[in-house]
C-alpha positions as CSV (number, residue, x, y, z in Angstrom):
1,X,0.0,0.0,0.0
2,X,1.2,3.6,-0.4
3,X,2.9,5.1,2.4
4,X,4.5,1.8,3.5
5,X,8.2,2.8,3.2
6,X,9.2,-0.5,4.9
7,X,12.8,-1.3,3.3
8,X,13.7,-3.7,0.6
9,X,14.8,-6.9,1.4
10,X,18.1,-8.2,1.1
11,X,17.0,-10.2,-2.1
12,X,14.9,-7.3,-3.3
13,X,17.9,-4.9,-3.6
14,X,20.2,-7.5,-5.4
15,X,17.6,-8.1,-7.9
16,X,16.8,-4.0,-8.4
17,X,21.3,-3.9,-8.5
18,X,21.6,-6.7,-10.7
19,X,19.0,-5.9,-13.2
20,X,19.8,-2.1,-13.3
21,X,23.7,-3.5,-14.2
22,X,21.9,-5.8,-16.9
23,X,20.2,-2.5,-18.0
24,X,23.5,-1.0,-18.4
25,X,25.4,-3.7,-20.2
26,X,21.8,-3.6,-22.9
27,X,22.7,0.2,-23.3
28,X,26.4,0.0,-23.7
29,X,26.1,-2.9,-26.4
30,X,23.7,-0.2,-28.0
31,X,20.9,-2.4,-27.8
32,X,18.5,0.2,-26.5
33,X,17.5,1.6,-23.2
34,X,17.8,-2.0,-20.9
35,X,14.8,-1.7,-19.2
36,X,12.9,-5.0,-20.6
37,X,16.4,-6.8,-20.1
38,X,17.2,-5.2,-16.8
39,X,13.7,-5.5,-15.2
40,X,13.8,-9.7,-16.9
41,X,16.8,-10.6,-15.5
42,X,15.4,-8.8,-11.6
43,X,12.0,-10.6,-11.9
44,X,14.3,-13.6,-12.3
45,X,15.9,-13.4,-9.1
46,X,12.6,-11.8,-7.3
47,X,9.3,-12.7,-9.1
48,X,7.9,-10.2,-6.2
49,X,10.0,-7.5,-6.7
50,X,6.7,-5.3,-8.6
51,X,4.8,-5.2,-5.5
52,X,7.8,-4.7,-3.2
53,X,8.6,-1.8,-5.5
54,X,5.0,-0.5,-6.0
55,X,4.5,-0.7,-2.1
56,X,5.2,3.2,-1.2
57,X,3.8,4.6,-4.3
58,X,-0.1,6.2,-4.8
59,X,-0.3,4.0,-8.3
60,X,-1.9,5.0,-12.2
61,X,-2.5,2.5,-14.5
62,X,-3.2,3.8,-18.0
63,X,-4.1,1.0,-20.5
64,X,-5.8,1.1,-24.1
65,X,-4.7,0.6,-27.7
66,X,-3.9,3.8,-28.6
67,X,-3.0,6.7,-26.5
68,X,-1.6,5.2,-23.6
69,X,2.0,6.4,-23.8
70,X,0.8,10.0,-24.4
71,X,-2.0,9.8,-21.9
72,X,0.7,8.5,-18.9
73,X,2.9,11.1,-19.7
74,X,0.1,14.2,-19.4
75,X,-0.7,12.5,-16.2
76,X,2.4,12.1,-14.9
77,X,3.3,16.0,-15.4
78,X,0.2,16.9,-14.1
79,X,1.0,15.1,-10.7
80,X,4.1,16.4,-10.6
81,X,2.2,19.3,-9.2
82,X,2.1,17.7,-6.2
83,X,4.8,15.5,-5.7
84,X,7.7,12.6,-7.4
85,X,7.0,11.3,-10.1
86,X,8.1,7.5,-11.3
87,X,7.1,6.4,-15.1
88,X,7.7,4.3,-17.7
89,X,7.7,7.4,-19.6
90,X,9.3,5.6,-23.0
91,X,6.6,3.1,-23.1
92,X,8.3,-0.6,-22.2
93,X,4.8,-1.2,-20.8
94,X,5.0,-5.6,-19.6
95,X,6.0,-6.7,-16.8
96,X,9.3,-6.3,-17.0
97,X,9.9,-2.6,-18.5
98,X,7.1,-1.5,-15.5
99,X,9.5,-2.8,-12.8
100,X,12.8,-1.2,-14.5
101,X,10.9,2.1,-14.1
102,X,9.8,1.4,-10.4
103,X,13.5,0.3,-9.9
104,X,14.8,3.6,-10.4
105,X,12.1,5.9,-8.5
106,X,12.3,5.3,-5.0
107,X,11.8,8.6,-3.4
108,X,8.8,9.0,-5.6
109,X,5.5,9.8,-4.3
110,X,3.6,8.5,-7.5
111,X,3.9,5.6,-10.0
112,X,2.5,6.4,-13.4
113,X,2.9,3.4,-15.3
114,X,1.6,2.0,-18.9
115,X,0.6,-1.2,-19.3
116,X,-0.6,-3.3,-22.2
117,X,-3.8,-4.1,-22.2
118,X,-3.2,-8.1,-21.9
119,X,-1.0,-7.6,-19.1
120,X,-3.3,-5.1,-17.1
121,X,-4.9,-7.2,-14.7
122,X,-2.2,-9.1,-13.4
123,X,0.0,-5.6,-12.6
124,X,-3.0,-4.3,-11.4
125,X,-3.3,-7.4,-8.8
126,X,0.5,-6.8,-8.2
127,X,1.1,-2.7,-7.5
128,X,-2.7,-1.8,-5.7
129,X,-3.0,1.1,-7.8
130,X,-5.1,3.8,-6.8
131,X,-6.5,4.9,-9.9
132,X,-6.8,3.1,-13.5
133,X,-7.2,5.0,-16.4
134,X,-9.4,2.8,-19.6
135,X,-9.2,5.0,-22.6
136,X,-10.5,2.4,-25.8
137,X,-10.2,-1.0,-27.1
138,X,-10.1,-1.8,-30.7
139,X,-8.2,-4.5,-33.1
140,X,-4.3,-4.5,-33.3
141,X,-1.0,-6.6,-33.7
142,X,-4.1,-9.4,-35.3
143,X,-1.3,-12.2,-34.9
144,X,-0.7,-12.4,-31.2
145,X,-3.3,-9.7,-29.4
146,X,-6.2,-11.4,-28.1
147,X,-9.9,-10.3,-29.9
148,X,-11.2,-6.8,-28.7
149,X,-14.0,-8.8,-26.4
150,X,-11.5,-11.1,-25.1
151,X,-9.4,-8.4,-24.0
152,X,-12.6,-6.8,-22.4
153,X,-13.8,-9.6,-20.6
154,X,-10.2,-10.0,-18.7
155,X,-10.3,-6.4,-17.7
156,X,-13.9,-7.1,-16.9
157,X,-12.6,-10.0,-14.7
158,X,-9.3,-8.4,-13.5
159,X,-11.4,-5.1,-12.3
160,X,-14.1,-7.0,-10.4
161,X,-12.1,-7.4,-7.0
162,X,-10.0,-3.9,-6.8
163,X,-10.9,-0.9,-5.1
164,X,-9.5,1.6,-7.4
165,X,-10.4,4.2,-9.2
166,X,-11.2,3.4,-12.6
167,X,-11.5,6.2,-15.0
168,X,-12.9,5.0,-17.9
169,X,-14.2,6.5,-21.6
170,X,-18.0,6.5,-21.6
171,X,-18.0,6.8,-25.5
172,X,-16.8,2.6,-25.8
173,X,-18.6,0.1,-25.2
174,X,-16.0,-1.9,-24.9
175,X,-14.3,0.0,-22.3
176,X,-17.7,0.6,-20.9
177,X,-18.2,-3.2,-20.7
178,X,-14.8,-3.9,-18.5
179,X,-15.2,-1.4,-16.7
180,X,-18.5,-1.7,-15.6
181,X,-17.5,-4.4,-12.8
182,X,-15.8,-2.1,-10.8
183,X,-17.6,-0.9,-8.2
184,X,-16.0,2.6,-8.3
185,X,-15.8,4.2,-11.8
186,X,-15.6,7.7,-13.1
187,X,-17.1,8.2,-16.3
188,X,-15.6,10.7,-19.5
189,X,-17.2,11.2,-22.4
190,X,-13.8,11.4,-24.3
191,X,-15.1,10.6,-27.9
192,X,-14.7,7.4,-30.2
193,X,-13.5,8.2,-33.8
194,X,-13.1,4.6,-35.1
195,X,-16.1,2.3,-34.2
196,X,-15.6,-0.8,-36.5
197,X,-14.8,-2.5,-33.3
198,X,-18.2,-1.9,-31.7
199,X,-20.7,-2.6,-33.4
200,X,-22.0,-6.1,-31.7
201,X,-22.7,-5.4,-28.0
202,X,-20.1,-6.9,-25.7
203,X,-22.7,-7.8,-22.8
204,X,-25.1,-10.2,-25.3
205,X,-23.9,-9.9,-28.8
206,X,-26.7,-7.9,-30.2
207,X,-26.3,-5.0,-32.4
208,X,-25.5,-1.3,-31.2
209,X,-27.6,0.9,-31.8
210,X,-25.3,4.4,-32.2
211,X,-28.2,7.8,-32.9
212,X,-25.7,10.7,-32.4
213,X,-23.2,10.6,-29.9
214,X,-25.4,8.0,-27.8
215,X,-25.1,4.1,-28.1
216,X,-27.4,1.3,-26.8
217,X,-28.0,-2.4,-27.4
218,X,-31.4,-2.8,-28.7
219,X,-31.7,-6.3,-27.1
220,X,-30.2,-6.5,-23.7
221,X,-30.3,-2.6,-22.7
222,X,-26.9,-2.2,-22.2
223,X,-26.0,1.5,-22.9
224,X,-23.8,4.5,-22.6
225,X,-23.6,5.5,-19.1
226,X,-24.1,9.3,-18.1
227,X,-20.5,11.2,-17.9
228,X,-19.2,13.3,-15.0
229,X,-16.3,14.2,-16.8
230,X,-16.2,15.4,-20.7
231,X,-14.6,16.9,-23.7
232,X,-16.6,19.5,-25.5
233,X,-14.7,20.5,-28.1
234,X,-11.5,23.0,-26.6
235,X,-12.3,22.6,-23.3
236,X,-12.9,19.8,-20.5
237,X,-16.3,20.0,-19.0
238,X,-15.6,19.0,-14.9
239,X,-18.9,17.5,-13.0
240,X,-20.3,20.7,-11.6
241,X,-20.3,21.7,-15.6
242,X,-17.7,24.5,-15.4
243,X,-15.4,24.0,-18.7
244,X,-11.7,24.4,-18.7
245,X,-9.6,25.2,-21.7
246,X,-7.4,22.5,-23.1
247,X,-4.1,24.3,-24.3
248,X,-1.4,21.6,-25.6
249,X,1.1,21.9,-27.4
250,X,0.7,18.4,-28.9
251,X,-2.0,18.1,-32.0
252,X,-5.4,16.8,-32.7
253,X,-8.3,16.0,-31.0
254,X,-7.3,12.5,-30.3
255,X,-4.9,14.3,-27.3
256,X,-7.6,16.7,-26.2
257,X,-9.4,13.7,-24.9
258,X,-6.3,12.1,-23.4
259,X,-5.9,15.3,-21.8
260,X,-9.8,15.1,-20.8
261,X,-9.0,11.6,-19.1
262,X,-5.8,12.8,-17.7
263,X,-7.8,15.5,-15.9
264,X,-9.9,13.6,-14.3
265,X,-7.1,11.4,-13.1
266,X,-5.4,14.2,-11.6
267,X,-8.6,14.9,-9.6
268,X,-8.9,11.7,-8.1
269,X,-5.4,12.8,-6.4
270,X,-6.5,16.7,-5.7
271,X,-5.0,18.4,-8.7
272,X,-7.2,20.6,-9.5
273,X,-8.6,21.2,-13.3
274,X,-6.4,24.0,-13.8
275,X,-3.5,23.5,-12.4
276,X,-3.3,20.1,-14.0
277,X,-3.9,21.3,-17.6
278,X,-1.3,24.0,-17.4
279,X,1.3,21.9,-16.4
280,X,0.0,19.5,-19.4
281,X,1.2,22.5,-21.9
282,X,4.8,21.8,-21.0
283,X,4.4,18.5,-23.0
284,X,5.7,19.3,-26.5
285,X,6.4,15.4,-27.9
286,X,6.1,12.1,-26.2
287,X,9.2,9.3,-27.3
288,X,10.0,11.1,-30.7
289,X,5.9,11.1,-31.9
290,X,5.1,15.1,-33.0
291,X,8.3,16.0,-33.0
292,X,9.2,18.5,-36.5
293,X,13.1,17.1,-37.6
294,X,15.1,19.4,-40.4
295,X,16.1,16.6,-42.7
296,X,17.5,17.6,-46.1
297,X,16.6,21.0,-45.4
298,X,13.0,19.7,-45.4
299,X,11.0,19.8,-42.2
300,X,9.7,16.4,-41.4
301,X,6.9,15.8,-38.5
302,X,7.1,12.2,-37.1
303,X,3.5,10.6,-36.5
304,X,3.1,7.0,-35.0
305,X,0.0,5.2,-36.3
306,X,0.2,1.9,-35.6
307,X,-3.5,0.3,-36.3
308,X,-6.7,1.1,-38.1
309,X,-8.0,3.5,-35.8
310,X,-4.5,5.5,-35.0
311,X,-4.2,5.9,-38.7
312,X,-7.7,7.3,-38.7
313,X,-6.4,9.8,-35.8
314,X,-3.0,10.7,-37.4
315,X,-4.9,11.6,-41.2
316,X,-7.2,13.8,-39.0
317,X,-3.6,16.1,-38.2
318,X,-1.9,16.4,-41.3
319,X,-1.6,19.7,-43.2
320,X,-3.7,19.5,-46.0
321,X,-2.8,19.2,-49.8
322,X,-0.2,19.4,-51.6
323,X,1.4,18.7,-48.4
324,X,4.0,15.2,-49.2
325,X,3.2,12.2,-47.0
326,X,5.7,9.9,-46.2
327,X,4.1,6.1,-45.1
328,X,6.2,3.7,-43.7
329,X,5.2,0.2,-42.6
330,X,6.7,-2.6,-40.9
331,X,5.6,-6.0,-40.1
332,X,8.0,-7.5,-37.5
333,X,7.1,-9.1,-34.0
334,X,6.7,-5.5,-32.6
335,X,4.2,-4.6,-34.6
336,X,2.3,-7.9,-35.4
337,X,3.2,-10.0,-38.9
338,X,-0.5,-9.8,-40.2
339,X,-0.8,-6.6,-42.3
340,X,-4.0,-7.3,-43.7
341,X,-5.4,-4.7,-40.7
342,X,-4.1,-2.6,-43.8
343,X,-7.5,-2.7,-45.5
344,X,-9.4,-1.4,-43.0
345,X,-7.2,2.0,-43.1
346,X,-9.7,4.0,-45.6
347,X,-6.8,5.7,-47.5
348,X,-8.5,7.7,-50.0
349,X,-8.3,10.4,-47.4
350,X,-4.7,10.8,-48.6
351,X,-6.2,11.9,-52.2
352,X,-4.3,15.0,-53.5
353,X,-1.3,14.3,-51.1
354,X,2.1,13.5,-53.0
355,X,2.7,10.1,-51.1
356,X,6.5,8.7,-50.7
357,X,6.3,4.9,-49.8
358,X,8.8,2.7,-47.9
359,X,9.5,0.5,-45.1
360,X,10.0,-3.7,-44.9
361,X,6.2,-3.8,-46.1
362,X,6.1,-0.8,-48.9
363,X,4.9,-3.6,-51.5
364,X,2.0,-4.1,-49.1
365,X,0.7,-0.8,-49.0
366,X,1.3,0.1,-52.3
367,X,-1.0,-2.7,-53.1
368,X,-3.4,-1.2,-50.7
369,X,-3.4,2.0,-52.2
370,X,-3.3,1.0,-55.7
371,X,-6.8,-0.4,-54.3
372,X,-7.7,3.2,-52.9
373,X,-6.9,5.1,-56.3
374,X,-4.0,7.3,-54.7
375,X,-1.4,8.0,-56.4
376,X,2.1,7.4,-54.8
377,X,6.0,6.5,-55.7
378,X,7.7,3.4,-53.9
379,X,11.1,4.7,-52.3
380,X,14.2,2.5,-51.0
381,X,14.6,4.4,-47.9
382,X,13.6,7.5,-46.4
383,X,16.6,9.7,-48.0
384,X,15.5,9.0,-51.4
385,X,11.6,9.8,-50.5
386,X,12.6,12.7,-48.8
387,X,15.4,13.8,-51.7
388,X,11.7,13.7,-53.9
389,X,9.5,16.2,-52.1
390,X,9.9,20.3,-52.6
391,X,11.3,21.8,-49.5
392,X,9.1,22.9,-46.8
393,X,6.8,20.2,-44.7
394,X,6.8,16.6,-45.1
395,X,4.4,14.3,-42.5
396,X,5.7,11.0,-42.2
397,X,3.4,8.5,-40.7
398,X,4.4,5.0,-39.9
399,X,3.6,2.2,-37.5
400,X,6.2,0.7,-34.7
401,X,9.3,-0.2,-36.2
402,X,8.9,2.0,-38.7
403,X,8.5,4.9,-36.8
404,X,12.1,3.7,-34.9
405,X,13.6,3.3,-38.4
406,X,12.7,7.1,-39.2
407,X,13.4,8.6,-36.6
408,X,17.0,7.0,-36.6
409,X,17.3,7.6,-40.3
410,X,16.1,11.2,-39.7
411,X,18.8,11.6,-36.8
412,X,15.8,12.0,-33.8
């Protein structure tokens, strides 16, 4: 529980020592930051060390498909209002990247920590948190991530027996579902662009009915709860209705609802509205996504989209024609090896856009937009597509390993 600053045990502190040395042998062989390695190789030696570490800390969860990495840093700086902050801030959100980050944050008041949605429950049975933060569920890596209702039924399960806050987005039903065994949720009417995930309710199977921005099942009754907490356009509407401008410095609407959600997380540990989005501002990118790189002498904005409804998010922020668009995909273990979730991406938004092509799986997409009627050139790398467009703006959009290709291509 928080506040227990009991010591670690003798075996706690080798395993936090010898994976943060593991951690530094990853880095030194230039094999990336160490913490899935480092916190691997101290779960090892104590498969309890997560809950020893999590003891002393007031705990966030934040889980969902997409979102989570930006939605756990803009909590994370708005709790920093009022105390330490520990966080996997880079996103190495299992098990074993979680306890790396609690490993290194021991004077810390809070733990604001990302976790993939299969592995929420069982952190959540591990660290106690205080608050969990549910922002959507929808299809993604389709080779190795459970279904969307299998997912929601282990939250569903996992949530049941906690006695945490659970923040959750009133606008899916999937979310809406899982969450819905808690016996303590807050409700936020954040928004759902993509709904192809939703349409069959998750309680009996019936068919949502969606009129506006309401949704029910027209069989069992199962419907959109009423919100406390909501985004209404630039502002976040608190429960006694008074709205509070959303100023960010990152783009889109898809990050005025994680700042909506984060919000109301930072209320549930007496941060006020205010103060909480100000300090939000100070976020300008979160692990390379947003940032603007001169490459080339062209300016090139790096956008992660790594599934069907991301993709819809990210075409929703790009400058608009004859802007270029650079698309990069990859299909490695990262990012799932099935890209037929290609096809669901409705790509003749891109129309008018010159579009540069590349990454392990350019023949993929070019096939895919063949399909969409947009025209677009296939590249070798990101030099040569880059070399191609007129100076000024380029946005380059690409899914996991991709987006780590660019951005090391680029020099980010």
């Amino acid at each position: 529980m928080a506040g227990n600053t009991e010591p670690l045990s003798t075996r706690a502190k080798f395993a936090v020592t010898a994976g943060k040395a593991a951690s530094a042998v990853s880095r030194a062989a230039g094999r990336g930051s160490g913490s899935v390695i480092g916190g691997k190789v101290a779960l090892r030696l104590d498969p309890d060390l997560l809950a020893r570490l999590a003891r002393h800390l007031d705990v966030v969860l934040v889980s969902a498909t997409n979102g989570k990495t930006t939605t756990t840093r803009l909590i994370a700086e708005a709790l920093r209002a009022h105390g330490e902050v520990v966080s996997n801030a880079l996103g190495a959100n299992m098990p074993a990247g979680i306890t790396s980050a609690l490993a290194g944050g021991s004077s810390a008041q809070y733990g604001v920590i990302e976790v993939d949605e299969k592995y929420l429950a069982g952190v959540a049975r591990d660290v106690g948190p205080k608050a969990i933060a549910l922002l959507n569920l929808s299809r993604d890596q389709l080779d190795r991530a459970a279904e969307t209702r299998m997912l929601a039924e282990r939250w569903r399960e996992g949530l049941a027996d906690l006695k945490a806050t659970v923040i959750a987005n009133a606008d899916d039903p999937l979310v809406v579902w899982a969450a819905s065994s808690s016996p303590n949720v807050v409700w936020v009417a954040a928004g759902q662009e993509w709904k192809d995930d939703a349409w069959s309710c998750p309680s009996c199977g019936g068919v949502m009915q969606r009129p506006g921005d309401d949704w029910f099942c027209g069989e069992c009754g199962f419907r959109r709860p009423t919100p406390t907490w909501a985004l209404h356009g630039e502002q976040v509407v608190d429960p006694q209705g008074v709205g509070w401008p959303i100023r960010l410095q990152l783009p889109g609407r898809a990050n005025r609802a994680n700042a909506a959600t984060s919000t109301a997380v930072a209320a549930v540990f007496g941060v006020p509205p205010q103060q909480a989005l100000e300090r939000m501002y100070s976020v300008t990118a979160v692990a390379g996504r947003y940032d603007v790189v001169t490459y080339q002498g062209r300016n090139v904005r790096l956008l992660l989209a790594k599934n069907p409804a991301g993709w819809l998010e990210t075409f929703s922020l790009i400058d608009p024609p004859p802007t270029p668009v650079l698309l990069s995909v990859n299909a490695r273990s990262a990012d799932g090896t099935d890209t037929s979730w290609l096809w669901d991406v409705d790509y003749s938004r891109l129309a008018g856009h010159p579009i540069r092509v590349i990454g392990d799986r350019k023949l993929d997409l070019a096939v895919r937009l063949e399909v969409a009627g947009v025209d677009f050139e296939v590249c070798q790398d990101a030099a040569e597509a880059v070399r191609g467009c007129p100076p000024g703006q380029i946005e380059a959009i690409a899914n996991y390993t991709a987006f780590q290709d660019l951005r090391r291509a680029v020099g980010n």
